[in-house]
C-alpha angles and dihedrals in degrees: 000000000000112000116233117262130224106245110243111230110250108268107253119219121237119247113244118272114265111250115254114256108207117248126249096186108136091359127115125202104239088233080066090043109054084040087061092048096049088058095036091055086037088055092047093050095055098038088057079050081055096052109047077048097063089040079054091051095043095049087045089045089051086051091045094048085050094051093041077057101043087051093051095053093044078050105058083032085070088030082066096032089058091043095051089039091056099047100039088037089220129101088200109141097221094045084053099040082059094052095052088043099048088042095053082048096074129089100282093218095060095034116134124202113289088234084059092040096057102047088052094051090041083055098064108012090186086079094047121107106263099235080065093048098091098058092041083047089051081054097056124080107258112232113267115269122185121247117255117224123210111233124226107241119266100205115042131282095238093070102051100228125130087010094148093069108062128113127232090254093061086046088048089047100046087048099048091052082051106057080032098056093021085236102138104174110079074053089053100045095044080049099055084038091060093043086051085236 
């Protein structure tokens, strides 16, 4: 007797092989490529822009900061000049110059403002520097003297004495009857009198 035998599956085929797609791993289409390159030369063309536009504002930021500096200095220059102006009540440049010079003279870490300086000194004149004497001087009240008057001529103008003392009224006068009468002499000789002639 035949043994039974176990049924053999039918063979199954095996399906075809897929087709091979190429690979495109680490691979880039040369469309992609030359795009990449366009932006990357654009980016590099503006970032150089860029570039040579920040070297534009630093260089424009250094010259602001100088000029911020140069107006600061003119500022407290007038700041100074109005404060030694006011107290010396001159705007002469050498009185001034003297203030600033004899300022600056003095020990930087007791310095008071020259505004302050100036109206101690103009207090009492007798502590200023001497070379700052003459304009606080020109500030104080001079003693009274007493006008001098000029005197009319007691001896006539033709004969040159006492010429000296004649006022501006008998001059006037002796020059007005000679362009009056034409007679020029009594003019000429009170003239060479004055001169000492």
């Amino acid at each position: 007797m035949t043994e039974p035998t176990e049924a053999t599956p039918p063979a199954i085929a095996a399906p075809p092989p897929a087709p091979v797609a190429p690979t495109t791993e680490g691979k880039i289409p040369y469309e992609r490529f030359e795009e990449l390159v366009r932006v990357k030369s654009g980016l590099e063309s503006e970032v150089a822009g860029l570039r040579e536009k920040a070297a534009t504002v630093d260089t424009l930021t250094a010259e602001l900061e100088t000029w911020k500096g140069k107006a600061a200095e003119a500022a407290g220059k007038f700041d100074r000049w109005q404060a030694i102006a006011g107290e010396l009540g001159t705007t002469d440049a050498d009185a001034i110059e003297a203030v600033e010079w004899q300022h600056g003279r003095l020990p930087a870490e007791d310095r008071p403002p020259v505004g302050e300086w100036l109206a101690s000194i103009k207090a009492d004149p007798t502590t200023a520097p001497v070379v700052l004497r003459p304009w606080l001087a020109a500030d104080q009240p001079a003693a009274e003297k007493p006008p001098t008057r000029r005197q009319d001529a007691t001896t006539s103008p033709t004969t040159g004495a006492a010429a000296t003392n004649l006022s501006d009224a008998k001059i006037r006068e002796v020059r007005e009857k000679a362009v009056r009468t034409g007679d020029w002499g009594p003019w000429r000789e009170l003239s060479k009198a004055m001169r000492g002639v």
